[in-house]
Structure formats: C-alpha cells, structure tokens
C-alpha positions as CSV (number, residue, x, y, z in Angstrom):
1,X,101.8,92.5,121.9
2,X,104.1,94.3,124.3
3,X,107.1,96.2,122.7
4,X,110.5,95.5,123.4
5,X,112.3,97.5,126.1
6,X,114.6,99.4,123.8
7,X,111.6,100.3,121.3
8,X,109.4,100.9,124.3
9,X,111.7,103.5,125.3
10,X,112.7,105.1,122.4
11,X,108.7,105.2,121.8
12,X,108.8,106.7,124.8
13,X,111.3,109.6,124.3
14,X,109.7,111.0,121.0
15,X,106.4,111.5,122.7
16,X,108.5,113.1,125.8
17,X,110.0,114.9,123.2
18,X,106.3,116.0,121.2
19,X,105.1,117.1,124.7
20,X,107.6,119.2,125.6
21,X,107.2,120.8,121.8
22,X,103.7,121.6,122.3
23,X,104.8,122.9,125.8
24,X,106.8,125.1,124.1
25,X,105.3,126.0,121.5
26,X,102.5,127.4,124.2
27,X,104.8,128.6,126.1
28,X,106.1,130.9,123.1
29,X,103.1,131.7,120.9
30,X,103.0,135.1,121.0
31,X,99.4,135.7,121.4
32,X,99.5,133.7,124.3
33,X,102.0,135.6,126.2
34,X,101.4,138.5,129.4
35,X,101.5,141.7,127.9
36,X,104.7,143.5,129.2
37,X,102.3,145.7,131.1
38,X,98.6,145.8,132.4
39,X,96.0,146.4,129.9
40,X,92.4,147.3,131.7
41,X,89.4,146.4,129.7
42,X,85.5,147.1,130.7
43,X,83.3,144.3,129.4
44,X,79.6,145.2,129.0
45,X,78.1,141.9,130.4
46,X,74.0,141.1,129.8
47,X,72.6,137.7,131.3
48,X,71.5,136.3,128.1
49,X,72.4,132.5,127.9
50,X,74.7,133.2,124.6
51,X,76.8,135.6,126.3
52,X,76.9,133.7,129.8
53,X,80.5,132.0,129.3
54,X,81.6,135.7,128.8
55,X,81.8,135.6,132.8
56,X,85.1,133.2,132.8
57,X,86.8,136.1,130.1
58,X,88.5,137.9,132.7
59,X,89.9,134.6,134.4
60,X,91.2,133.6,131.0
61,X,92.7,136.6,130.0
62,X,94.1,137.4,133.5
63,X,97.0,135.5,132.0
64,X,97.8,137.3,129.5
65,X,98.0,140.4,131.7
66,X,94.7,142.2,130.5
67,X,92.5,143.3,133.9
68,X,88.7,142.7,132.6
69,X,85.7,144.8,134.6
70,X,81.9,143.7,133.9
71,X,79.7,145.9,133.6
72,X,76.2,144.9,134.0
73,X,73.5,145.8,131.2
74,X,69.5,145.1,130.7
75,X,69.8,145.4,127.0
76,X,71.3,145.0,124.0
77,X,71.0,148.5,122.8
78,X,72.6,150.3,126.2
79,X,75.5,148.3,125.6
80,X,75.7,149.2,122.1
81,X,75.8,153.0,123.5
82,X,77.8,152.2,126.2
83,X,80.4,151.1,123.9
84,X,80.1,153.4,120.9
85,X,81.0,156.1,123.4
86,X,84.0,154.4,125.1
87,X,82.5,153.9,128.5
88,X,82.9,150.3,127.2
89,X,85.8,148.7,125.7
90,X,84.6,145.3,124.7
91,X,80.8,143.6,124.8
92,X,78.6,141.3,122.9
93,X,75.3,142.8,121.3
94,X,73.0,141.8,118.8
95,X,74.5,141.3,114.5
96,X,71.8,144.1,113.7
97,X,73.5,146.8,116.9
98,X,76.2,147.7,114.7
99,X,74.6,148.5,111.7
100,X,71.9,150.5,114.0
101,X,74.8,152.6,115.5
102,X,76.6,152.9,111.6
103,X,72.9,154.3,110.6
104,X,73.1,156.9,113.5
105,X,76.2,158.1,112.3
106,X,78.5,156.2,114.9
107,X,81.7,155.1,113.5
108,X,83.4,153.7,117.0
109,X,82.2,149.8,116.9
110,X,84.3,147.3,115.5
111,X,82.8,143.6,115.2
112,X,86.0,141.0,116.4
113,X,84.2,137.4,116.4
114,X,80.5,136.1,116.2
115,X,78.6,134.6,119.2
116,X,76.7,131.7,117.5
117,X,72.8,131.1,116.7
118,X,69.6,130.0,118.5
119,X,68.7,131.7,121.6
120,X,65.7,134.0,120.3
121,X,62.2,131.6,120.4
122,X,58.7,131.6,119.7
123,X,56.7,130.1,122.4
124,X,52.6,129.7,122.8
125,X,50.5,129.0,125.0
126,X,50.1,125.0,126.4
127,X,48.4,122.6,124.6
128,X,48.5,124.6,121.4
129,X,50.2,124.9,118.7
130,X,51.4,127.1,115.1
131,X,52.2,124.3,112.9
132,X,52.7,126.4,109.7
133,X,53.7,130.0,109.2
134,X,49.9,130.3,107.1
135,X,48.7,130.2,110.5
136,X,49.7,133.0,111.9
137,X,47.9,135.2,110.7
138,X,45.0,133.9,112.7
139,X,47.1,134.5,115.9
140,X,47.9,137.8,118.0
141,X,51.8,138.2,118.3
142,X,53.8,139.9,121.0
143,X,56.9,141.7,119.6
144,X,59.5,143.8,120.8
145,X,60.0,146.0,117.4
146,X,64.3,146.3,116.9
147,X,65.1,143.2,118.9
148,X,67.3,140.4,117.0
149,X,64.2,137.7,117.5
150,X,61.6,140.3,115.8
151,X,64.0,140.7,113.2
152,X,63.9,136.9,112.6
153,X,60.4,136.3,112.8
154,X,59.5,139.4,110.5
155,X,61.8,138.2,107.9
156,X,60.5,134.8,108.3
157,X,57.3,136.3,107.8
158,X,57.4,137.7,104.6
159,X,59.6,134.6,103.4
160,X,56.4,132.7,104.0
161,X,54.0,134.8,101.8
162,X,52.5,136.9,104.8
163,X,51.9,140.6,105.1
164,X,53.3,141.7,108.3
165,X,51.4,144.6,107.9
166,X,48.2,142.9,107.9
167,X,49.1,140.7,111.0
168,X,47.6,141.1,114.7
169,X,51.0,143.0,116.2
170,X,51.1,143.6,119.4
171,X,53.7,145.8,120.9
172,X,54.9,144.5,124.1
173,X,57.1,147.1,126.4
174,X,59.7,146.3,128.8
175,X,61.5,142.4,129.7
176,X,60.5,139.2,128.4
177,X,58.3,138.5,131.8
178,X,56.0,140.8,130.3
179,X,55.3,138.7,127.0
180,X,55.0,135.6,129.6
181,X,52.0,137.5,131.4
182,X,50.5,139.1,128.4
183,X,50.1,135.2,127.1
184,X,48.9,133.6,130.3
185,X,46.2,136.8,130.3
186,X,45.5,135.9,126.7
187,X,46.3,139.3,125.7
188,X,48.0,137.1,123.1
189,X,48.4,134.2,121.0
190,X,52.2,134.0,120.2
191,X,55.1,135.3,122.0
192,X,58.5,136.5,119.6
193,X,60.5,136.7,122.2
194,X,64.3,135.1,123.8
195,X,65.7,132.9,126.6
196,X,65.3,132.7,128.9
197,X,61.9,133.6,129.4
198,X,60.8,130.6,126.6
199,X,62.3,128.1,129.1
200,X,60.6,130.2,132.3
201,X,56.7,129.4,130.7
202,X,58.1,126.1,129.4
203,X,59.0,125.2,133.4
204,X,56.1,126.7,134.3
205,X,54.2,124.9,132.5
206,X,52.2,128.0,131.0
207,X,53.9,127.8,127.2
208,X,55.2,125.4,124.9
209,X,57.1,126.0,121.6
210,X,55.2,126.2,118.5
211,X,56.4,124.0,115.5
212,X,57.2,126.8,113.3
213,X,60.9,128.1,113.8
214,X,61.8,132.1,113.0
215,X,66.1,130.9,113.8
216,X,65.8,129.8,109.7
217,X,64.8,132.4,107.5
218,X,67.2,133.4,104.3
219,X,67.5,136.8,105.1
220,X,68.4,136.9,108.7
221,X,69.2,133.4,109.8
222,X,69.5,132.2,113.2
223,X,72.4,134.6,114.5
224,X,72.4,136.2,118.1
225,X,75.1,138.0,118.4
226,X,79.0,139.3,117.9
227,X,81.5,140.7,120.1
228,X,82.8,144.2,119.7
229,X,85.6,146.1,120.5
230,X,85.7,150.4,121.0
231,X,88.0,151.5,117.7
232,X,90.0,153.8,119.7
233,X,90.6,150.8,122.0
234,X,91.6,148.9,119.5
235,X,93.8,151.5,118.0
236,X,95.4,152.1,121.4
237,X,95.5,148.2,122.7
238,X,95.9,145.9,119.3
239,X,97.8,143.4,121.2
240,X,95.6,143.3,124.3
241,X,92.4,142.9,121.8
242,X,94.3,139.7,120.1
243,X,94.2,138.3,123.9
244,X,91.0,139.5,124.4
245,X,89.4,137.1,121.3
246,X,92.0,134.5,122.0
247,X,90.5,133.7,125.1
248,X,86.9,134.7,123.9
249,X,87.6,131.6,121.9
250,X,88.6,129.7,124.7
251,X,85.8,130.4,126.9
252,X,83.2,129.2,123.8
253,X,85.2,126.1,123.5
254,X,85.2,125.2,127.1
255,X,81.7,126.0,127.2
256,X,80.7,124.0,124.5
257,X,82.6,120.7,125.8
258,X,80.7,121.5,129.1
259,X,77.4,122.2,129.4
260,X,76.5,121.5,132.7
261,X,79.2,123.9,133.8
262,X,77.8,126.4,131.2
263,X,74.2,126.2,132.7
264,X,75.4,126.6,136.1
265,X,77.1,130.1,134.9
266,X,74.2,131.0,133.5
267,X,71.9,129.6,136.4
268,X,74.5,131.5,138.9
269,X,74.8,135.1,137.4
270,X,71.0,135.3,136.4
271,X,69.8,133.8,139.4
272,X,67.4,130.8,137.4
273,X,66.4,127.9,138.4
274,X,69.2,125.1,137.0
275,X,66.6,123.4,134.9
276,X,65.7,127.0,133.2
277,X,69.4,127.5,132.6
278,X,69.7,124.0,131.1
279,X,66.6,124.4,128.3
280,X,67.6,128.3,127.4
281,X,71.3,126.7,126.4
282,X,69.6,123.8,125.0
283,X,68.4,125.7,121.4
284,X,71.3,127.8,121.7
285,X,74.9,126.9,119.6
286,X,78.3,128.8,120.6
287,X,80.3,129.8,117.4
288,X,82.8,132.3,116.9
289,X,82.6,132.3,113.2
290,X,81.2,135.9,112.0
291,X,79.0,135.6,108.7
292,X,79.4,138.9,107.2
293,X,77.0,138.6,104.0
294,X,74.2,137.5,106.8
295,X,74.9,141.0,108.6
296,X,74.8,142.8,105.2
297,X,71.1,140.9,104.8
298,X,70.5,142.3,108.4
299,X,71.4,145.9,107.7
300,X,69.8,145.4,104.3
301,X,66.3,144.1,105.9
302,X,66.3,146.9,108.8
303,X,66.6,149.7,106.1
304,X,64.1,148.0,103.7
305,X,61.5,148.2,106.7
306,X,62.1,151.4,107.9
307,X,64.0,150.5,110.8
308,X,67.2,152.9,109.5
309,X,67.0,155.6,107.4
310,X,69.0,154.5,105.1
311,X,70.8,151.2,103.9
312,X,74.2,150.7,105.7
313,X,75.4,147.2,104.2
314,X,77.5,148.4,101.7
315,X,79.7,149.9,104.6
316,X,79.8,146.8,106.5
317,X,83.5,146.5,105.8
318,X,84.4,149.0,107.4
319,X,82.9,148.2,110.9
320,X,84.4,144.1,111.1
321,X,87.8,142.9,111.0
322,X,88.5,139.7,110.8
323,X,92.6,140.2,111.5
324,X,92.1,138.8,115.5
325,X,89.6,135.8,114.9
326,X,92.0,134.7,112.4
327,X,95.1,134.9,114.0
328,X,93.0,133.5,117.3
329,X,92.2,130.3,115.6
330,X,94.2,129.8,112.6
331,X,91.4,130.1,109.6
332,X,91.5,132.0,107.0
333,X,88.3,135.2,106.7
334,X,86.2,132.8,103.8
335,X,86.6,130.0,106.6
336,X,85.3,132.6,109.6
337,X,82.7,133.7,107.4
338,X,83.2,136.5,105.2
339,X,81.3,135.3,102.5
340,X,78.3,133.6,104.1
C-alpha cells in the first residue's frame, strides 16, 4: 500500500538525513582521514594467492596520504629478512616467520592482522589417491623442510600416530614446479606443497588432491599467513600503520565479495592461466583475525622439532599487537583472536 504524501516525505527526509550521517561520520572518522603529510611505506609483495589482494593496498591507502612501493619477493623467508632489517616496512609472511626471526634474536617484527587459512595443499598424482593418514607411510613425500605447508603436514603427521622420522621424506629444493616434476618423474608419491602449483598439476591434468587434508591439524591449523609491520616503523609512523590495516581490511573484504576480480589479480600479477588463478583461491579463505594461541602452537612445534633452538612462544606477546586490527574494525582482541 502506497504511503501518503506527507509520510512519504517525512520517510523520506530521515533517510536523507541517515545518509548524510553515515557520510559524515566517514567523512570524520579519524582513521579514515589523509595524513597531514606523506607517509612512504615499502610493501614486500610475493605472488602467493593469499596475499594477491595486497596489490589494490596502495590504491586504497593513497587516500589516506600513505605512498605504498612493492617490492617483489620469491619467498617467505627474504621478506621476513627484508623486513626485520628495515629495507621493508610492511609485508605478509608465513604465522611461523616471526617466531623464526624472534628465535634468531631479531626483535624488529611486529604482527598487525592475520591473512586467513587454506592455500598450502597436498596433491598426488592422477587417478590415485591417500584416503587416510595410515597410508602414508607407504608413500614417498616431497617437502620443503620450514615452509608453513610442511609445518602442517608434519604436525598432522604425528597427530595421526605416524613417525615422521620413519616416513619416505624427500627433500625437494627450489619452487613448487619442482615438486610438480619430481611427481610426474615419479620421484615421488605425494607432493606437501602450496598454490599455486596444486592447481598447475590439477589443470594439467598430472595431479589430483588426495582425501586427506594437513589445513586441520590441532597444533598448527590451517593458517597461511599475517601481516607485519618494521617496529621502528611503527614507532615512527603509528598513525600511518592504523591506515595501513584499515585498508588492509578493506582490500580482504572487497576481495572476498569478489572473486572473479580476485582471481584476475592473481591471474595478472603472477602471469597464470585464469582457470589456475580461480582453483588456487578456491581452498583459500581471507580473514584478518590473528589467532595468537595457534602461533604460540607454531613456535611451540618448531622448537619441539628442532626447527629453533629454543622455544619462543612464551614471548609471543611481545612481537603482535592487536591495538590497529581493533581499532580497524571495531572488535575487541578475544574477538580478533587472542585466545584461539
């Protein structure tokens, strides 16, 4: 039933009158406001699917008056180093890269936001299949020893009753093309490896994923990665940093309400095939939520197996903040994580 005029209108004031308050309101939210001057920021940048919406940051931060360079990285662990000695100001790296850098004495890396979960995979070749984890044993597994997805499948490993020690490891050097050709060579059984080289044999029709899933294990879980800020960045540029995660959130949202656009980022900056790009996003989830007692498992588990020379968890703390995530999206540190 249609509203009289003089309702209709008054109807149609209040909502002029909520729109311009949420205007406003936008308009003056401090964190969303340019900076009085221009902050420059370096952003370690690694064409990894996860961290592929990472390439619209200095668009959306632009606003806000904070100039953004990428800076192009093969790995996890240079970007770690690249930051931790301040020829980096921001990046994304794997949850276990800070606890690494804590265990070699580093002090510089802050962790700002999480990245989400997925992303790492275990693939085998066509036509067969690991339906349980009592199977593996029987199978001869590439790993890249330190990476995020060996971290999952070894934990996952031992939650299943099996003795990594007695498995059939084999060390694979280099990119994930390499664990793509040591399987179609049958050098071995199982690849532990990370998109989007799962997708690559998937499209290629040389691998298939196995039933068993190393994103689910206790210990580690399924994370990928957080974002980071240098401390004496941070120190130096605290209100550029709140930007910086503000539109860090941003960008995961948008991301995550598009994910054609997504896999054409990805598809564009790592020169893949569209289709590759859209199954190396499919298993992956965007989240900015940072799950600190999963991190503490991490460090835990890396100095359990020798990986760090001693166990850095208990100064976890000390190396995340969860001050800018907070303010960024308006939860509280037991919402964002801190105890999970």
């Amino acid at each position: 039933m249609a509203l009289p005029r003089p309702r209709l209108f008054a109807g149609l004031l209040v909502l002029g009158a909520l729109v311009g308050a949420v205007s406003l309101s936008a308009q003056t939210d401090p964190m969303r406001t340019p900076l009085p001057a221009p902050v420059k920021a370096k952003l370690g940048m690694l064409n990894v699917p996860a961290l592929s919406p990472l390439w619209l940051l200095p668009e959306y931060v632009a606003t806000y008056n904070v100039q953004v360079e990428t800076v192009m990285f093969q790995r996890f662990a240079d970007a770690r180093t690249a930051l931790a000695s301040g020829d980096l100001d921001i990046t994304a790296f794997g949850p276990q890269d800070i606890s690494l850098a804590v265990g070699q004495g580093a002090k510089s890396l802050v962790g700002v936001a999480g990245v989400g979960s997925g992303n790492d995979c275990l693939i085998v070749r066509t036509g067969e299949d690991v339906k349980a984890w009592s199977e593996v044993g029987r199978k001869s597994v590439g790993i890249g020893a330190g990476s995020i997805s060996w971290l999952k499948f070894a934990a996952s490993v031992q939650e299943n009753g099996l003795d990594y020690g007695k498995l059939k490891i084999i060390n694979i050097v280099g990119g994930g093309a390499n664990y793509l050709k040591a399987l179609q060579a049958k050098e071995i059984d199982m690849a532990v490896v990370w998109q989007p080289f799962c997708a690559q044999g998937i499209q290629d029709g040389l691998a298939q994923y196995p039933t068993i899933d190393h994103n689910r294990s206790k210990e580690v879980g399924g994370l990928i990665a957080v974002l980071a800020v240098n401390r004496g960045f941070l120190d130096k540029h605290r209100d550029a940093v709140q930007r910086l995660v503000v539109a860090y959130v941003d960008v995961l949202k948008f991301a995550q309400a598009n994910p054609s656009r997504w896999a054409k980022i990805y598809a564009e900056k790592a020169g893949l095939p569209e289709a590759v790009a859209a199954e190396s996003i499919r298993i992956t989830t965007l989240d900015a939520t940072l799950p600190l007692e999963s991190i503490k498992r991490i460090s835990r588990f890396l100095s359990q197996n020798g990986v760090i020379a001693r166990d850095v968890s208990g100064e976890s703390a000390q190396h995340y903040t969860y001050d800018f995530l907070a303010k960024a999206t308006g939860k509280s540190p037991a919402e964002l994580g801190l105890n999970r």
